[in-house]
LUMTI-714513 format. One record per residue (C-alpha): residue number from 1; residue in one letter; x, y, z. Coordinates in nm, 4 decimals. Each point is the difference from the previous one (the first is absolute). Example, Ala and Ser with C-alpha at 12.3 -4.5 7.8 and 13.67 -1.06 7.14 Angstrom:
@n=1	res=A	u=1.2300	v=-0.4500	w=0.7800
@n=2	res=S	u=0.1370	v=0.3440	w=-0.0660
This chain:
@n=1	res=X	u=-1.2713	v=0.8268	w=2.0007
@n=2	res=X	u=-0.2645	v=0.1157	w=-0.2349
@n=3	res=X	u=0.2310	v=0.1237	w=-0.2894
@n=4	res=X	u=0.1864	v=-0.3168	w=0.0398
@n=5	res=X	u=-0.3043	v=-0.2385	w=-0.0842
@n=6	res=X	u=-0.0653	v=0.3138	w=-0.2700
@n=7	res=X	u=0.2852	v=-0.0303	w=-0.1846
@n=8	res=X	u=0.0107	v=-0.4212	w=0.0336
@n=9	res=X	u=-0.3647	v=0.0203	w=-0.1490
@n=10	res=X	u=0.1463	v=0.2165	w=-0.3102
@n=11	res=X	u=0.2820	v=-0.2614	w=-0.0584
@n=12	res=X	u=-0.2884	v=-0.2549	w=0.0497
@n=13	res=X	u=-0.1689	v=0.1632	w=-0.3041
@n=14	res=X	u=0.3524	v=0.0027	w=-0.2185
@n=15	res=X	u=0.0388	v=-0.3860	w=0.0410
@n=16	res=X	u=-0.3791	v=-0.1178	w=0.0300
@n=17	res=X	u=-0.2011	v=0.2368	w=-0.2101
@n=18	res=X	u=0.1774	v=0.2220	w=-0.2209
@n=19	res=X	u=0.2919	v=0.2336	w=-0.0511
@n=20	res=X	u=-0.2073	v=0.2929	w=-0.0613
@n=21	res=X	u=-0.2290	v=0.0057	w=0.2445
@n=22	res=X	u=0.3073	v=-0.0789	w=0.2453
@n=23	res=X	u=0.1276	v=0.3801	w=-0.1329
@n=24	res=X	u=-0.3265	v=0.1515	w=0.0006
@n=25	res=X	u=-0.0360	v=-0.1211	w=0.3765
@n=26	res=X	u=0.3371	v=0.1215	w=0.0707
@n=27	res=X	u=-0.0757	v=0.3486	w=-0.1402
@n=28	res=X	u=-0.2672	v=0.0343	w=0.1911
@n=29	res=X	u=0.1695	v=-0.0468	w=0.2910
@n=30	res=X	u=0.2751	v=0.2375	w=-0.1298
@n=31	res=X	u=-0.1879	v=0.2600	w=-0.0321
@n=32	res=X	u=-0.1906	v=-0.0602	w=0.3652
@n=33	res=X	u=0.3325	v=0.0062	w=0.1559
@n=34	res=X	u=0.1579	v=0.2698	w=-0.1778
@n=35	res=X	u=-0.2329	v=0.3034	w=0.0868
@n=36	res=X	u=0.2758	v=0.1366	w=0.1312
@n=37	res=X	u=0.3181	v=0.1124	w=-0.2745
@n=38	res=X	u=0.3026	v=-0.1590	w=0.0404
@n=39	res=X	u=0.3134	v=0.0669	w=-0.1432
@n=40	res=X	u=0.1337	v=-0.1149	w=-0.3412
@n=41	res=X	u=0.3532	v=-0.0880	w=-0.0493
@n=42	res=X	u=0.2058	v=0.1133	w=-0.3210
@n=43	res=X	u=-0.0573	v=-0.3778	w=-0.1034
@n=44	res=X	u=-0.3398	v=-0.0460	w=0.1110
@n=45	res=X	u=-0.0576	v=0.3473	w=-0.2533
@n=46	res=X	u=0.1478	v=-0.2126	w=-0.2722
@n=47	res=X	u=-0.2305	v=-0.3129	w=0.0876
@n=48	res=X	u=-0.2916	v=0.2062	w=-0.0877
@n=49	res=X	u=0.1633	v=0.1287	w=-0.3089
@n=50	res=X	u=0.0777	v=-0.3393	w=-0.0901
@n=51	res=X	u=-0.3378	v=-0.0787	w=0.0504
@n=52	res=X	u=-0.1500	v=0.2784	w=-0.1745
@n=53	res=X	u=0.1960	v=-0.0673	w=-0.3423
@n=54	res=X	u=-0.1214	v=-0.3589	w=-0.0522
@n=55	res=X	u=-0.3302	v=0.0488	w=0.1083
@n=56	res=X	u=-0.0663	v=0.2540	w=-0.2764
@n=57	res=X	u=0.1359	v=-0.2564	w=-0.2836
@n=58	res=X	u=-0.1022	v=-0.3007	w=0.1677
@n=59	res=X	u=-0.3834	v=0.1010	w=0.0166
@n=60	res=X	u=-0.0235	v=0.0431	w=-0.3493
@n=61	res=X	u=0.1329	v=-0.3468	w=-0.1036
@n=62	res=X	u=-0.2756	v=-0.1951	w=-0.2162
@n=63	res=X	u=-0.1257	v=-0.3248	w=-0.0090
@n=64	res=X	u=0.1068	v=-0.0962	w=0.3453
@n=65	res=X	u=-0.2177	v=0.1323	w=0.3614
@n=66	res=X	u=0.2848	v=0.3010	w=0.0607
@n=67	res=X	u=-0.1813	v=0.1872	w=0.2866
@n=68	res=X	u=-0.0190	v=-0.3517	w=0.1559
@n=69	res=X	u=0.4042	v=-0.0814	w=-0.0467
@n=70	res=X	u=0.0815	v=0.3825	w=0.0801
@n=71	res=X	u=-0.1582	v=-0.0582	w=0.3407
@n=72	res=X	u=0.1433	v=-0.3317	w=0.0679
@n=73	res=X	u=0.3783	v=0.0396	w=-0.1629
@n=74	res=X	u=0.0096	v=0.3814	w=0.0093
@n=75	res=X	u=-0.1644	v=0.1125	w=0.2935
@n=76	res=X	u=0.0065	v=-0.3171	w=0.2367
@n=77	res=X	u=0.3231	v=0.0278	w=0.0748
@n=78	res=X	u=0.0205	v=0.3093	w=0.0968
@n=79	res=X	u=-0.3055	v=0.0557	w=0.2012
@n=80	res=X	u=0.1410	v=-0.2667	w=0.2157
@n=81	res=X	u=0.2804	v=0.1647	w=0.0491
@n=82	res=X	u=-0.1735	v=0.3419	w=0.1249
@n=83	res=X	u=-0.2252	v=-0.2176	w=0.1859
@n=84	res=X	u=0.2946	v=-0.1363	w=0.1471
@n=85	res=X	u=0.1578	v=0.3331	w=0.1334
@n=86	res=X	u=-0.3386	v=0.1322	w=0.0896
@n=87	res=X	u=0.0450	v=-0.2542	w=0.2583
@n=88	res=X	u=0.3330	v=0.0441	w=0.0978
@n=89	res=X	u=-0.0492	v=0.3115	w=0.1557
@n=90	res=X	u=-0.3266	v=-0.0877	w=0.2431
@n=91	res=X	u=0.0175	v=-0.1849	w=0.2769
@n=92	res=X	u=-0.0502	v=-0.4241	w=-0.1231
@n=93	res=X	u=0.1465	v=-0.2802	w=0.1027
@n=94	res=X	u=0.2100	v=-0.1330	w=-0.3050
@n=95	res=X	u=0.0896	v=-0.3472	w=0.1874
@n=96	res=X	u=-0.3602	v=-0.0944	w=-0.0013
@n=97	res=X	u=-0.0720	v=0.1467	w=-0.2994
@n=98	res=X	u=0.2577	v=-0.2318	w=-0.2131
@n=99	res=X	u=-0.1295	v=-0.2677	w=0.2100
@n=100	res=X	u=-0.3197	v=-0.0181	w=-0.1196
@n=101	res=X	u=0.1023	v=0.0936	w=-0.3229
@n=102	res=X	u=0.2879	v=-0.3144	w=0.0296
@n=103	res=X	u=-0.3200	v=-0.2010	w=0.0534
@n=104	res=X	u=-0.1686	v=0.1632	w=-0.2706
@n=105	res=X	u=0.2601	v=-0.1496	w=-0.2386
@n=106	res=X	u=0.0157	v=-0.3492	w=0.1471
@n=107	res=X	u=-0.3984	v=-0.0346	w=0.0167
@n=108	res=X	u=0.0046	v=0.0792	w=-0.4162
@n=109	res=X	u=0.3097	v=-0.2452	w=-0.0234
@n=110	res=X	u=-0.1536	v=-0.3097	w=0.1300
@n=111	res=X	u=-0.3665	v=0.0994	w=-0.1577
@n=112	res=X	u=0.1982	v=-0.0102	w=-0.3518
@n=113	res=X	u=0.2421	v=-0.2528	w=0.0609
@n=114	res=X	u=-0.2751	v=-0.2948	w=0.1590
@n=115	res=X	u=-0.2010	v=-0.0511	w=-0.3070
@n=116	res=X	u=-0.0287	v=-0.2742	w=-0.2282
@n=117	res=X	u=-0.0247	v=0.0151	w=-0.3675
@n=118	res=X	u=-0.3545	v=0.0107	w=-0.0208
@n=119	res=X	u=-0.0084	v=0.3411	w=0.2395
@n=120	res=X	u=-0.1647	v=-0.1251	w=0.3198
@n=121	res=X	u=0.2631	v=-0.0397	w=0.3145
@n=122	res=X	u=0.1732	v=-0.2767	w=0.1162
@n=123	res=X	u=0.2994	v=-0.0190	w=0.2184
@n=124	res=X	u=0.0861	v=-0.3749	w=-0.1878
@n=125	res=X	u=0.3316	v=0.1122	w=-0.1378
@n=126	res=X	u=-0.0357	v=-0.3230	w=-0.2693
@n=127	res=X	u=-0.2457	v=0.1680	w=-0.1318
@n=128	res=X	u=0.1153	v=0.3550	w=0.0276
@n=129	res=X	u=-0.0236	v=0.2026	w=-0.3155
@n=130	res=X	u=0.3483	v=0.2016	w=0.0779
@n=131	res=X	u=0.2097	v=-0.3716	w=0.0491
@n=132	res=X	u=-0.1618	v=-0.1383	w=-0.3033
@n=133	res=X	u=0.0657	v=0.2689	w=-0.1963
@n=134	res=X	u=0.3686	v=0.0334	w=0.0486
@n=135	res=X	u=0.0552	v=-0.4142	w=-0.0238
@n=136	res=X	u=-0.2006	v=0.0829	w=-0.3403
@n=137	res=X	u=-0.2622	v=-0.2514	w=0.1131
@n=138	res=X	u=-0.3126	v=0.2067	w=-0.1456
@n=139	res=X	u=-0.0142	v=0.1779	w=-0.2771
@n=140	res=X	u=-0.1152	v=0.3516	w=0.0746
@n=141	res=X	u=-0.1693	v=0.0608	w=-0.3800
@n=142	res=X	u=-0.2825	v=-0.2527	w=0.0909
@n=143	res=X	u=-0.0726	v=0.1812	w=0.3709
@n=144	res=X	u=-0.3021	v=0.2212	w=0.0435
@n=145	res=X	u=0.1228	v=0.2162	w=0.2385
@n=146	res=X	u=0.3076	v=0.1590	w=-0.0459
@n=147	res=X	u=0.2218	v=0.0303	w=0.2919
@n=148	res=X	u=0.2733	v=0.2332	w=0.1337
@n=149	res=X	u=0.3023	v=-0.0091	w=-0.1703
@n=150	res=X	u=0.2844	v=-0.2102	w=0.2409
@n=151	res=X	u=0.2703	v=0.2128	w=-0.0072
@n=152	res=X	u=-0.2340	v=0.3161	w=0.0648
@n=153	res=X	u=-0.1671	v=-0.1793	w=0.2958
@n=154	res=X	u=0.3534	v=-0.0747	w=0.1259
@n=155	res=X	u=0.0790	v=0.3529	w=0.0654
@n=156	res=X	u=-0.2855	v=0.0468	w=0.2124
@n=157	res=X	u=0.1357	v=-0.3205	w=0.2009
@n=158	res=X	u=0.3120	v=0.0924	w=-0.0033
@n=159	res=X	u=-0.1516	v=0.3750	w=0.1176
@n=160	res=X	u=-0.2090	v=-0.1814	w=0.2901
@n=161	res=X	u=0.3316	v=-0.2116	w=0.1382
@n=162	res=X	u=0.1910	v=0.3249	w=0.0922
@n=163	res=X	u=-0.3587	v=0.1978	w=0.1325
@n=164	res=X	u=-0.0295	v=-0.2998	w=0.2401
@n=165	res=X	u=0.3529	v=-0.0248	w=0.0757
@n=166	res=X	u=0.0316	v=0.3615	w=0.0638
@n=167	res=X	u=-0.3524	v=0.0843	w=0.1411
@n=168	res=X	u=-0.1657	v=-0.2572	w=0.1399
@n=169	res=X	u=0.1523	v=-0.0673	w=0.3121
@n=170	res=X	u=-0.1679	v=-0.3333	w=0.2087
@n=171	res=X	u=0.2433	v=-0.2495	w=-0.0842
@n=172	res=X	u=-0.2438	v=-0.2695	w=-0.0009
@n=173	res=X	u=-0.1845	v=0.1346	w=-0.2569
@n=174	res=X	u=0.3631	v=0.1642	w=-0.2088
@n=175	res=X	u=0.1414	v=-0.3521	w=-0.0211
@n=176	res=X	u=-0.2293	v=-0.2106	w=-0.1894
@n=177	res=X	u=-0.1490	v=0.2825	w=-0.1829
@n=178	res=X	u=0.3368	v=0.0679	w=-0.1025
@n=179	res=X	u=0.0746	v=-0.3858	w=-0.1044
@n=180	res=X	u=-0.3517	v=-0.0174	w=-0.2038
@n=181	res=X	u=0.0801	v=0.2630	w=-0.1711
@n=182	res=X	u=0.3663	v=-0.0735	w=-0.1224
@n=183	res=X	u=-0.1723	v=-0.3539	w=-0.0919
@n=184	res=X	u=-0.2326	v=0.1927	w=-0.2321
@n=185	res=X	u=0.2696	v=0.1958	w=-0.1367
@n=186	res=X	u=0.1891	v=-0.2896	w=-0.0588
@n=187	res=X	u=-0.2875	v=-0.1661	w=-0.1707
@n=188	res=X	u=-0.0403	v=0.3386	w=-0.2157
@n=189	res=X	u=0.3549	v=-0.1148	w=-0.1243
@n=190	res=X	u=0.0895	v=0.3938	w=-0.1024
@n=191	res=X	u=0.3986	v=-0.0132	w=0.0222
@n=192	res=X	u=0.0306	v=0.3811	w=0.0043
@n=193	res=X	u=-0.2955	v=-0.0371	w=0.3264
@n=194	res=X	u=0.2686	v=-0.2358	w=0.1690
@n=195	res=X	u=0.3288	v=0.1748	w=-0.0360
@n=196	res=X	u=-0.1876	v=0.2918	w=0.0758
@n=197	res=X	u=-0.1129	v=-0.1120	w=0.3339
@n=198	res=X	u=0.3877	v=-0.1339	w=0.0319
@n=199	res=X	u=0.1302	v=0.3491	w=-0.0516
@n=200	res=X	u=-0.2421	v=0.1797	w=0.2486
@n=201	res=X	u=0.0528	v=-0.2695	w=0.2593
@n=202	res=X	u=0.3665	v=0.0574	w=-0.0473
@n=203	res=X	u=-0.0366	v=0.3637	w=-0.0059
@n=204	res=X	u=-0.1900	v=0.0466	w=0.3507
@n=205	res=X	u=0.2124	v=-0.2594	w=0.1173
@n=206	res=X	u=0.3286	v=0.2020	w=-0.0604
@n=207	res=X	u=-0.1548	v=0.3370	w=0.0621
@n=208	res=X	u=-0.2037	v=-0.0375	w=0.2913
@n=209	res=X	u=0.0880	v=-0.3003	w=0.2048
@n=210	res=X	u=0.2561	v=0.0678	w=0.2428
@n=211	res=X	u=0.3448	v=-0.2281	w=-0.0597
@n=212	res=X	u=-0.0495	v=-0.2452	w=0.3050
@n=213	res=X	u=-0.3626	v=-0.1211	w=-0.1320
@n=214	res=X	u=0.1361	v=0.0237	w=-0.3686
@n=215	res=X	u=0.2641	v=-0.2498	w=0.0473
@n=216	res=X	u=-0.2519	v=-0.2217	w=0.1935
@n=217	res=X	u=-0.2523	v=0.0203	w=-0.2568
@n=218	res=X	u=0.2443	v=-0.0952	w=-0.3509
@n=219	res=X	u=0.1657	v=-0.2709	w=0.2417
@n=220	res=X	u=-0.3557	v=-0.1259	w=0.0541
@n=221	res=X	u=-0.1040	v=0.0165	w=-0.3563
@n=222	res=X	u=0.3164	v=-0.1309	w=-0.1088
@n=223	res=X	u=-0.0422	v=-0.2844	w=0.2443
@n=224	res=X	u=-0.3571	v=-0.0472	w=-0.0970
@n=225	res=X	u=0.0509	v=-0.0151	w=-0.3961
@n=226	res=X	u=0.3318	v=-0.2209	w=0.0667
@n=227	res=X	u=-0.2603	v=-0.2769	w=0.1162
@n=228	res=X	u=-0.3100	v=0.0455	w=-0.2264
@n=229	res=X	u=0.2521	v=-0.0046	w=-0.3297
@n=230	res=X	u=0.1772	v=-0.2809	w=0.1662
@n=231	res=X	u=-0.3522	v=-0.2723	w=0.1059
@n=232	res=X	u=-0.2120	v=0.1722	w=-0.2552
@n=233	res=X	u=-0.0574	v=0.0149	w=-0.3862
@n=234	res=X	u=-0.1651	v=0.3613	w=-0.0119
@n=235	res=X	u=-0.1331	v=-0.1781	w=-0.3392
@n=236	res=X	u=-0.1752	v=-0.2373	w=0.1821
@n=237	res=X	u=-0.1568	v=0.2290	w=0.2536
@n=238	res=X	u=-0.4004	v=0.0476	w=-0.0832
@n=239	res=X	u=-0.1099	v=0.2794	w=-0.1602
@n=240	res=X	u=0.2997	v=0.2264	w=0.0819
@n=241	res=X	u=0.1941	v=-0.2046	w=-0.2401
@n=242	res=X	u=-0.2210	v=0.2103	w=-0.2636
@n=243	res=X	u=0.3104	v=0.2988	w=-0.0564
@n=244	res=X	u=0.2850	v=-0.2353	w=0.0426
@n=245	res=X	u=-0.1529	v=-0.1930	w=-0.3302
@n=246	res=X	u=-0.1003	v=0.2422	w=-0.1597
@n=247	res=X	u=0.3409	v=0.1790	w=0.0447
@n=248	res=X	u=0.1842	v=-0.2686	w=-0.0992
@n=249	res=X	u=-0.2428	v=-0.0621	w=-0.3176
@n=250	res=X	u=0.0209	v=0.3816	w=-0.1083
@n=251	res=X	u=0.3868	v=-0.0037	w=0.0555
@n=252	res=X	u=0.1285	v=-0.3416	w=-0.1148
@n=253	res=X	u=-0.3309	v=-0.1664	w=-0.1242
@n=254	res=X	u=-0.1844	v=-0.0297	w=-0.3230
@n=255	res=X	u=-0.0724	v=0.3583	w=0.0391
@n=256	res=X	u=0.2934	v=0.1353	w=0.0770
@n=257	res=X	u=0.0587	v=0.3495	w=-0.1516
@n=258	res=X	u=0.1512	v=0.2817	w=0.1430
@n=259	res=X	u=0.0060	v=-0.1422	w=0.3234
@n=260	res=X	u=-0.3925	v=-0.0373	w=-0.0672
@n=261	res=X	u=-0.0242	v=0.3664	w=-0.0886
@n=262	res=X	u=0.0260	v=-0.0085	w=-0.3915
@n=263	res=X	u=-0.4025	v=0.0450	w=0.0084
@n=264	res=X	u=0.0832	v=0.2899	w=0.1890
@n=265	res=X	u=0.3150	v=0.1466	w=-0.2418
@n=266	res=X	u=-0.2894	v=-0.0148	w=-0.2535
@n=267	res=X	u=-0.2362	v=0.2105	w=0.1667
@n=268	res=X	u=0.2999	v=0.2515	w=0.0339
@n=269	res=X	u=0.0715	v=0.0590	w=-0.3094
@n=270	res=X	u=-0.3359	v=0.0782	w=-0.0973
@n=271	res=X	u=-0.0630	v=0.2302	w=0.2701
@n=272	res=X	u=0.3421	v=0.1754	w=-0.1085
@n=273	res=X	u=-0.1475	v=0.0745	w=-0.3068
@n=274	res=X	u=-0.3070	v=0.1483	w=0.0939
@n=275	res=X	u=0.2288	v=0.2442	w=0.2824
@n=276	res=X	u=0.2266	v=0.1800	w=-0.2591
@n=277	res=X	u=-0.2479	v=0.2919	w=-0.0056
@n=278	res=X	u=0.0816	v=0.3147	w=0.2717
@n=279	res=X	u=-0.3821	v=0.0844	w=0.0922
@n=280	res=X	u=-0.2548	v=-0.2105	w=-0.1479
@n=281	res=X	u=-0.3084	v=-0.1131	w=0.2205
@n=282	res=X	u=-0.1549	v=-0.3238	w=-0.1478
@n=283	res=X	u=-0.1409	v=-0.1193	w=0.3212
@n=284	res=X	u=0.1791	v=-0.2315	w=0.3045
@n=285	res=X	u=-0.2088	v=-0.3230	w=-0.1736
@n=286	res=X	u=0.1506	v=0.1246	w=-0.3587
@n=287	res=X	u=0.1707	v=-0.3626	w=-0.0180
@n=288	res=X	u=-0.2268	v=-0.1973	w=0.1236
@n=289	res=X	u=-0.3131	v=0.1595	w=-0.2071
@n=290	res=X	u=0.2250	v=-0.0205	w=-0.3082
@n=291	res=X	u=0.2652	v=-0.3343	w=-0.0026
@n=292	res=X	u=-0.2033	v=-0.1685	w=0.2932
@n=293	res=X	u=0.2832	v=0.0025	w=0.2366
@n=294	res=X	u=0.1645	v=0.2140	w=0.2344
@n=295	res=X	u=0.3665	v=0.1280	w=0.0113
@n=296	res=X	u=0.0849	v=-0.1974	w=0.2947
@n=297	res=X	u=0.2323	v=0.2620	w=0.1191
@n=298	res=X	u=-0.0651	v=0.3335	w=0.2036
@n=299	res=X	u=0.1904	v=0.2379	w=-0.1564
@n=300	res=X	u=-0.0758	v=-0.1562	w=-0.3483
@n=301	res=X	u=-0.3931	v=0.0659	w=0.0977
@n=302	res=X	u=0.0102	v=0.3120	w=0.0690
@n=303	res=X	u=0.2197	v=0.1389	w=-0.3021
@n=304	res=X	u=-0.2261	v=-0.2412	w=-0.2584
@n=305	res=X	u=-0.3182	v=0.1897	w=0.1611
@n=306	res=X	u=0.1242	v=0.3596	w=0.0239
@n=307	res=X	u=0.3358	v=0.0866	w=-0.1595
@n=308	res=X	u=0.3279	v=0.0129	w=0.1464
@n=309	res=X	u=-0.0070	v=0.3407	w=0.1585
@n=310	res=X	u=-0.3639	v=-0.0825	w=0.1924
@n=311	res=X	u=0.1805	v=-0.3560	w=0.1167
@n=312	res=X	u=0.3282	v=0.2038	w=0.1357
@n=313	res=X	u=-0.2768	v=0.2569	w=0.2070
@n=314	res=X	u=-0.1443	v=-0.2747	w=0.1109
@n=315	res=X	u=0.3084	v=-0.2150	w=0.1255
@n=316	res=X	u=0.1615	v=0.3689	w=0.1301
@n=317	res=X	u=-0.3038	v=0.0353	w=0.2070
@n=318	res=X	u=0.0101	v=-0.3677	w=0.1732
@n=319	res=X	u=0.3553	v=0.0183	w=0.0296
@n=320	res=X	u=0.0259	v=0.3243	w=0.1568
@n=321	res=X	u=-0.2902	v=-0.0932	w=0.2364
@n=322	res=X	u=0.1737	v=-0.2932	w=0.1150
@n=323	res=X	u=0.3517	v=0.1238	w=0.0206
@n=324	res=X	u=-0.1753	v=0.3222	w=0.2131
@n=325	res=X	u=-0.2008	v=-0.2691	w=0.2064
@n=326	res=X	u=0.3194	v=-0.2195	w=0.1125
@n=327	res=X	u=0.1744	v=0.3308	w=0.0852
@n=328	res=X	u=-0.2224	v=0.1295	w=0.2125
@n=329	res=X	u=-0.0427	v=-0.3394	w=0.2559
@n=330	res=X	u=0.2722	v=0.0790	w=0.3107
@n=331	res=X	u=-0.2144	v=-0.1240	w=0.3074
@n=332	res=X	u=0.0071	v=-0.3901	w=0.1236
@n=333	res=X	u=-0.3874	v=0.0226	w=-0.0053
@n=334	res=X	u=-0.0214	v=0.0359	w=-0.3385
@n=335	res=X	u=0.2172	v=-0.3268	w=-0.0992
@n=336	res=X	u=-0.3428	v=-0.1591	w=-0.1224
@n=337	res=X	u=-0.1135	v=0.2554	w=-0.2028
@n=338	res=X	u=0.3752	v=0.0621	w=-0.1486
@n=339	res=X	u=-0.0245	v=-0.3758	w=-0.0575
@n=340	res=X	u=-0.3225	v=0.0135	w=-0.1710
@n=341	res=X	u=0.0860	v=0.2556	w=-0.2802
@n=342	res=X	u=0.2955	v=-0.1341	w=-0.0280
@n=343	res=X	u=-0.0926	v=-0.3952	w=-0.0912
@n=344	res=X	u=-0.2498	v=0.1517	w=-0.2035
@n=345	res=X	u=0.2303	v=0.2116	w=-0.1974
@n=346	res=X	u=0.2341	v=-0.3304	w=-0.0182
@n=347	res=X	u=-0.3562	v=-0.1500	w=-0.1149
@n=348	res=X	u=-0.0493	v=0.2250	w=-0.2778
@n=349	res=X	u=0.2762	v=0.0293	w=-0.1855
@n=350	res=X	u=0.0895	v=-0.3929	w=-0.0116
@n=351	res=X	u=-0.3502	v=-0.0735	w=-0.0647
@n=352	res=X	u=0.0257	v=0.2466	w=-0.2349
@n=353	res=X	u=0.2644	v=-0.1638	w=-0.2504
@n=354	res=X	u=-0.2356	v=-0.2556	w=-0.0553
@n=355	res=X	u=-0.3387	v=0.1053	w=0.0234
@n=356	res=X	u=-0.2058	v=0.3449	w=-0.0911
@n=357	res=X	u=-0.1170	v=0.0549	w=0.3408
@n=358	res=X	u=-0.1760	v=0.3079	w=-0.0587
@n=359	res=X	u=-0.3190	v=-0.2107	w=-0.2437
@n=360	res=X	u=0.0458	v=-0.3030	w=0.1757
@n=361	res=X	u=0.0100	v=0.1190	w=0.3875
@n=362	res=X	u=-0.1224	v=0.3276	w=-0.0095
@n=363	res=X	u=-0.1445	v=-0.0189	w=0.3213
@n=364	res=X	u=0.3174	v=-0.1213	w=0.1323
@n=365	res=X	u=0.1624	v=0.3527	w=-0.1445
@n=366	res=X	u=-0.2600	v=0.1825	w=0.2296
@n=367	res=X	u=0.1066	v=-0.1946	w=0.3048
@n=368	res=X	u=0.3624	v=0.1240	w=-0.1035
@n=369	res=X	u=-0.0448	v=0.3875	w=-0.0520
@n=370	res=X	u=-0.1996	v=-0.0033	w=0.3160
@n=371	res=X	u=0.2049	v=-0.1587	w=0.2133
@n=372	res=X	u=0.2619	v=0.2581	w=-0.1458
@n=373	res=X	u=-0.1611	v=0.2405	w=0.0989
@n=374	res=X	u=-0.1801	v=-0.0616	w=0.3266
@n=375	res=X	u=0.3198	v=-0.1661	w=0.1477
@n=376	res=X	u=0.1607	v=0.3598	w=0.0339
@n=377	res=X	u=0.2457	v=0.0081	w=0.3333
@n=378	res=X	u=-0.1056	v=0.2515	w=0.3048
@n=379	res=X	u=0.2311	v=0.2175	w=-0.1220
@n=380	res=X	u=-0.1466	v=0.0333	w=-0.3452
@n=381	res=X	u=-0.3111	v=-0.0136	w=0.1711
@n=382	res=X	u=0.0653	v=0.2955	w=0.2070
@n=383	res=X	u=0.1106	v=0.2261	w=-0.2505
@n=384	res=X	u=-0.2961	v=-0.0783	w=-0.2146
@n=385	res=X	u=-0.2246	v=0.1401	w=0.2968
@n=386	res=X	u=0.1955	v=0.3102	w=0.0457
@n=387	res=X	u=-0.0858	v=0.0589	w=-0.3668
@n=388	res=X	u=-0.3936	v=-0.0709	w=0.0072
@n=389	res=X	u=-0.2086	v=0.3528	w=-0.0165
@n=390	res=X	u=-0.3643	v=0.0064	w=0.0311
């Protein structure tokens, strides 16, 4: 149980402290669990290649705190990842593990979403910063704190909905944490959060829900939304009438562009034209140091910071990963972890057409590549231990 509340307490430091100290933490602990070698894969050779390359050009960037970003964009990632298989071959209890780490996520949820404009908390939803904010009834410029972006706090809601629904398994505690939390996300009003959730909810439903309790369940919610649509204006419903309106207001309303993305289409194109270059480090906060915004897209950040050819390394590497990961799952015990990597993967890359996870949520990448790696199956798990020499 100790590395459990360990690595909980370095996650604690990511989302309550500070990013760096959250991978200095970790690779200490790397390095105290790793005094034995283990064995590198062909693509875990080419992570520390990767590695290696933008390191050297990224610590001699000027006027911006390189060594700083290098540890927290460059080498974060990564050392949660070895962390992650350091663990995967010892003997730990993963189901507890992601449970405390499931509660990890929740706990910083609620302490960011329960505050009112001035800072302090308050669980008064009228005066909620988060529901003013997206019924545009502050205005943020006269604030002294500034708070979490929405839609960046929504993926670590929409995160904490499928740790609870996968880990956490008392079901009088799974239900209404479940239901606060979609009410928050709802609140958060990020359509790419929502359909997300849709998708993954539709995914495990059709991939790991056995046909008898499938057909119950879409009869049920068919049933269900057949009478709330029917008795119920969802616009009139407090509070969770927040994404309807604002959908409605972005797609047919005064501000209708794009679907409410022509913000967005701008931020694009100026990304695009700072990623035409093969290999040329500028630095992951390169947009938002220089045009005061962000490229709002994942692959888009990474090209604009690094070139094209450091972006495509990096997208091989999380790709491969992932594809390797869902390949290697055969046994019925390890449906949740399967599940996990996969709703996260889901997560990521429709997040990731609208956002630049990797500056805004960087902590949220960590929890990714370590859950990558320290969800490897028995059987990956067993070959990794014949390999281990002293």
């Amino acid at each position: 149980m100790t590395r459990q509340i360990l690595i909980a307490i370095i996650f604690i430091i990511g989302f309550f402290i500070s990013p760096v100290y959250s991978v200095l933490t970790a690779t200490l602990a790397l390095l105290i669990n790793s005094r034995k070698r283990i064995y590198l894969k062909r693509l875990e050779v080419f992570i520390l290649f990767h590695i290696t390359i933008l390191l050297v050009f990224y610590i001699q960037l000027e006027k911006i705190p390189a060594i700083k970003e290098a540890v927290i964009y460059i080498l974060g990632p990564f050392v949660f990842y070895f962390l992650g298989k350091s663990l995967s071959v010892k003997h730990i209890d993963k189901l507890k593990l992601f449970t405390l780490i499931s509660l990890v996520f929740v706990i910083n949820v609620l302490s960011l979403f329960f505050r009112a404009p001035d800072g302090k908390t308050s669980f008064n939803l009228i005066n909620n910063y988060y529901y003013n904010s997206r019924n545009n009834l502050l205005i943020k410029s006269e604030l002294d704190l500034v708070f979490m972006n929405e839609t960046n706090l929504s993926l670590l809601v929409l995160t904490s909905i499928i740790l609870v629904i996968i880990f956490l398994k008392s079901r009088w505690f799974k239900i209404p944490l479940t239901g606060l939390l979609i009410g928050i996300l709802l609140i958060l009003a990020s359509r790419t959060a929502v359909i997300t959730l849709v998708v993954v909810l539709t995914v495990f439903l059709f991939k790991f829900v056995n046909k008898k309790t499938r057909k119950k369940a879409l009869i049920l919610t068919t049933l269900l939304l057949s009478v709330i649509l029917s008795t119920i204006s969802v616009e009139d419903i407090p509070f969770i009438n927040t994404i309807v309106k604002r959908t409605l207001d972005r797609s047919f309303g005064s501000q209708a562009t794009a679907y409410g993305l022509g913000e967005r289409f701008i931020h694009y194109a100026n990304a695009y034209q700072n990623s035409q270059e093969l290999f040329n480090i500028k630095g992951y906060k390169y947009l938002l140091n220089k045009y005061n915004f962000s490229s709002h897209n994942e692959i888009l950040g990474h090209s604009s910071a690094t070139g094209i050819l450091p972006a495509i390394s990096y997208f091989f590497i999380v790709i491969s990963l992932i594809i390797s990961k869902l390949k290697t799952f055969s046994q019925i015990q390890e449906t949740p972890y399967k599940q996990t990597v996969l709703a996260l993967s889901i997560c990521y890359f429709m997040i990731g057409l609208t956002e630049n996870i990797y500056i805004s949520n960087i902590v949220w990448i960590y929890f990714f590549f370590f859950t990558l790696a320290i969800t490897l199956s028995k059987k990956y798990d067993n070959a990794c231990k014949a390999t281990i020499t002293s």
